[in-house]
LOMAR-872294 format. One line per field, with one value per residue: residue number from 1; x, y, z of N, C-alpha, C, CB in turn. Coordinates in pm, 1 decimal. Glycine has a CB too. Layout:
// LOMAR-872294
n: c(NUM; ...);
n_x: c(X; ...);
n_y: c(Y; ...);
n_z: c(Z; ...);
ca_x: c(X; ...);
ca_y: c(Y; ...);
ca_z: c(Z; ...);
c_x: c(X; ...);
c_y: c(Y; ...);
c_z: c(Z; ...);
cb_x: c(X; ...);
cb_y: c(Y; ...);
cb_z: c(Z; ...);
// end
This chain:
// LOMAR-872294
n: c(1; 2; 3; 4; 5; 6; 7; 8; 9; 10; 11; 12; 13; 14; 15; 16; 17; 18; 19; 20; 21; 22; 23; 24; 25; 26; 27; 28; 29; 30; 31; 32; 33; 34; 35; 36; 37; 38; 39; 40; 41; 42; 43; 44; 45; 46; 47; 48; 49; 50; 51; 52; 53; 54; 55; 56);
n_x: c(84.9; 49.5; 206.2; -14.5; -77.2; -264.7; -485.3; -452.5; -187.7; 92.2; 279.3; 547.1; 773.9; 883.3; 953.9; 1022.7; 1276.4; 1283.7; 1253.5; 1339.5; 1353.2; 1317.0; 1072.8; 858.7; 745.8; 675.6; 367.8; 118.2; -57.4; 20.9; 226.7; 366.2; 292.9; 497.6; 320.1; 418.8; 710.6; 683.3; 801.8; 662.2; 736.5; 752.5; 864.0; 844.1; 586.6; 670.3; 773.5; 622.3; 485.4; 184.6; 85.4; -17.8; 88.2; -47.9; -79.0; -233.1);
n_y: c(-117.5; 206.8; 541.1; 809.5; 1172.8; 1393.7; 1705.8; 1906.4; 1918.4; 2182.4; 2273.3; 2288.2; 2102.2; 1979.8; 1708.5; 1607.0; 1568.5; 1454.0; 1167.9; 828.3; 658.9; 884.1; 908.4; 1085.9; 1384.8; 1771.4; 1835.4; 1968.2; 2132.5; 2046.2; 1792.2; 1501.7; 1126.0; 868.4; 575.4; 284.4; 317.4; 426.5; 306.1; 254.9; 396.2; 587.7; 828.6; 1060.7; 1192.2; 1194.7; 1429.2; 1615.5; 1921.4; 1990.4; 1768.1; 1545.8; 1402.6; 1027.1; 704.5; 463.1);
n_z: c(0.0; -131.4; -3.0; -24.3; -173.4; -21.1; -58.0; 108.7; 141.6; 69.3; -73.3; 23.4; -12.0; 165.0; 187.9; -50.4; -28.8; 130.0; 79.9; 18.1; -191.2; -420.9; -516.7; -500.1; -624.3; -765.9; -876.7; -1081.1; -903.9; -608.5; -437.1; -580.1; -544.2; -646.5; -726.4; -750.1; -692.9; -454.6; -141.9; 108.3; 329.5; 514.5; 565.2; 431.8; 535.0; 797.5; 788.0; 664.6; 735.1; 703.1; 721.9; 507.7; 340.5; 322.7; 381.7; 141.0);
ca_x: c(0.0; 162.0; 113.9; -47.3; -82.9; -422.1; -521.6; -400.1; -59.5; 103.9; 364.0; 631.7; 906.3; 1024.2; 893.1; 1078.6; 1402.5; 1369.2; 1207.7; 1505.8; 1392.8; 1319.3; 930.5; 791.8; 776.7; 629.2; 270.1; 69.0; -80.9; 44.1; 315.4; 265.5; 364.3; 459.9; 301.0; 509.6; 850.7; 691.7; 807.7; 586.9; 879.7; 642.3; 924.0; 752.1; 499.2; 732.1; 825.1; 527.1; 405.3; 66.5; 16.6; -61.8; 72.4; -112.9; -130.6; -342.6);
ca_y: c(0.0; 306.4; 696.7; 923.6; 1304.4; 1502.5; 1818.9; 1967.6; 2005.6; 2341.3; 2245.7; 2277.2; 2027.7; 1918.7; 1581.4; 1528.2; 1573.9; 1308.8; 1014.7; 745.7; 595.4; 950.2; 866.7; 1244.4; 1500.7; 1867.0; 1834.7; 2097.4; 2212.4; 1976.2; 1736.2; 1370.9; 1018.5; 742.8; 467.9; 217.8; 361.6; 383.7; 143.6; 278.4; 398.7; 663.3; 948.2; 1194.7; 1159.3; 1225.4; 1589.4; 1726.9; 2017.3; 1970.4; 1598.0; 1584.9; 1219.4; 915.3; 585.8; 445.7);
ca_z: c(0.0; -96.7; 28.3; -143.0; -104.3; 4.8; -154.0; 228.4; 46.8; 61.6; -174.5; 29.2; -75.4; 252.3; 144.0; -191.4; -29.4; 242.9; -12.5; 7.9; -299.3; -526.0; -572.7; -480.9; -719.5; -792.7; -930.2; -1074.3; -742.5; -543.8; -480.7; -588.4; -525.1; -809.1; -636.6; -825.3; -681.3; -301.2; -64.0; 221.2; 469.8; 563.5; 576.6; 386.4; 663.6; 903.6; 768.5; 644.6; 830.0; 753.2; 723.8; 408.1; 299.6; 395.8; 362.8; 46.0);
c_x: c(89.6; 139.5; 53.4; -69.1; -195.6; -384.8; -501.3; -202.8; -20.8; 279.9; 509.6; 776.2; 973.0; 1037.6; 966.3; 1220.9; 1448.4; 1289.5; 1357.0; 1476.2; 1328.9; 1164.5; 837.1; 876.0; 660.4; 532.5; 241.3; 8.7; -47.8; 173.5; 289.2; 331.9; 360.7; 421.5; 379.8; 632.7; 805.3; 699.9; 789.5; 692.1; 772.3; 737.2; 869.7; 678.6; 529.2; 762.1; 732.7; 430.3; 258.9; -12.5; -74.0; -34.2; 30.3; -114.6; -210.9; -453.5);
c_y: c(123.9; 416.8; 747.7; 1072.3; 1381.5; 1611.5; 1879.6; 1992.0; 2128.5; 2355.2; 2284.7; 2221.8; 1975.5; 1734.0; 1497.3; 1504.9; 1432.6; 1137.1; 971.6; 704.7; 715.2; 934.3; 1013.9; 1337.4; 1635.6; 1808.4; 1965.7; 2178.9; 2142.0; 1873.6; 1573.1; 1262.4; 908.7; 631.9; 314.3; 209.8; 314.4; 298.5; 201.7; 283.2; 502.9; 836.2; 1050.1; 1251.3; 1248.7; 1421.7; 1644.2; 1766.2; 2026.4; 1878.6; 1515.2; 1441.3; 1088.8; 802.3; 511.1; 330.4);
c_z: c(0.0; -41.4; -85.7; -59.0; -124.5; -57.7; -26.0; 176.6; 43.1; -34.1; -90.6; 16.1; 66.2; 241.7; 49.5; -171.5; 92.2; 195.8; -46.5; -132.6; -426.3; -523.7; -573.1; -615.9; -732.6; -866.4; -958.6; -995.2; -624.8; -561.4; -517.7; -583.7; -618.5; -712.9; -680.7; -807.4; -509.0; -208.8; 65.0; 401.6; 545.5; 627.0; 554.5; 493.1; 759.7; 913.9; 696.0; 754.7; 826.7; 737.8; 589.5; 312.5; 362.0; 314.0; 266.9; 124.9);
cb_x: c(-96.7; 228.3; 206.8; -212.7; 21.3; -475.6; -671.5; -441.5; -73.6; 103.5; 323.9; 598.9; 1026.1; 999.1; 770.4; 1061.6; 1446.0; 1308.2; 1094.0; 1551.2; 1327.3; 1413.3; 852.1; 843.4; 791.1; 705.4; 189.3; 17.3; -233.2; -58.7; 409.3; 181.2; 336.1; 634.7; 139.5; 505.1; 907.2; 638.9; 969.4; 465.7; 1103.2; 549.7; 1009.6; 641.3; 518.6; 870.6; 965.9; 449.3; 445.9; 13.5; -107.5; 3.3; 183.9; -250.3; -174.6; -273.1);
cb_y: c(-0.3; 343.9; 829.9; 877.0; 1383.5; 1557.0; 1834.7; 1835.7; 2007.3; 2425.4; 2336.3; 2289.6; 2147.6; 1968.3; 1607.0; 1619.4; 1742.9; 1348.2; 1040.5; 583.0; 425.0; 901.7; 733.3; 1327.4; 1426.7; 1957.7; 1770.6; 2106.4; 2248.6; 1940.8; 1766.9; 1355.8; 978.3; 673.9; 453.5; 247.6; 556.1; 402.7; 32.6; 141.0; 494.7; 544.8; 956.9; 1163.6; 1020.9; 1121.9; 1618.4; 1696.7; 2149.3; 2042.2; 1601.0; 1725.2; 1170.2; 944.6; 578.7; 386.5);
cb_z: c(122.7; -192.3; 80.4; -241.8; -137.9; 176.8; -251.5; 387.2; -77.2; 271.1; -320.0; 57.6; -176.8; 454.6; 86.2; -340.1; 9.9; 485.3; -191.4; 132.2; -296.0; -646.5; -459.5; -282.7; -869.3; -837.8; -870.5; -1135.2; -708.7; -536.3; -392.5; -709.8; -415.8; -949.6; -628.1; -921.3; -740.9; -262.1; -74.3; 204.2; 419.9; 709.8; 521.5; 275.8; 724.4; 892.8; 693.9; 532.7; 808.1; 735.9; 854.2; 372.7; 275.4; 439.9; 437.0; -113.0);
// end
């Protein structure tokens, strides 16, 4: 099950920098997760300020 990222997003990026395996990236209003890359460490998680990746 991989994350994915709510529309609570504020595009900050602190997210894309602590994915071990690269899977986050800039969306058009949002940032977004390849679910195909995520291997559910749940980092992202960990460093977004407003909780904004979860769990599928």
């Amino acid at each position: 099950m991989a994350y994915y990222i709510t529309d609570d997003c504020i595009s900050c990026g602190a997210c894309e920098s602590e994915c071990p395996v690269s899977c986050i990236s800039a969306g058009d209003t949002k940032y977004v997760i390849n679910p195909e890359e995520c291997i559910e460490c749940g980092a992202c998680a960990d460093v977004c300020p407003v909780d904004a990746p979860k769990p599928e």
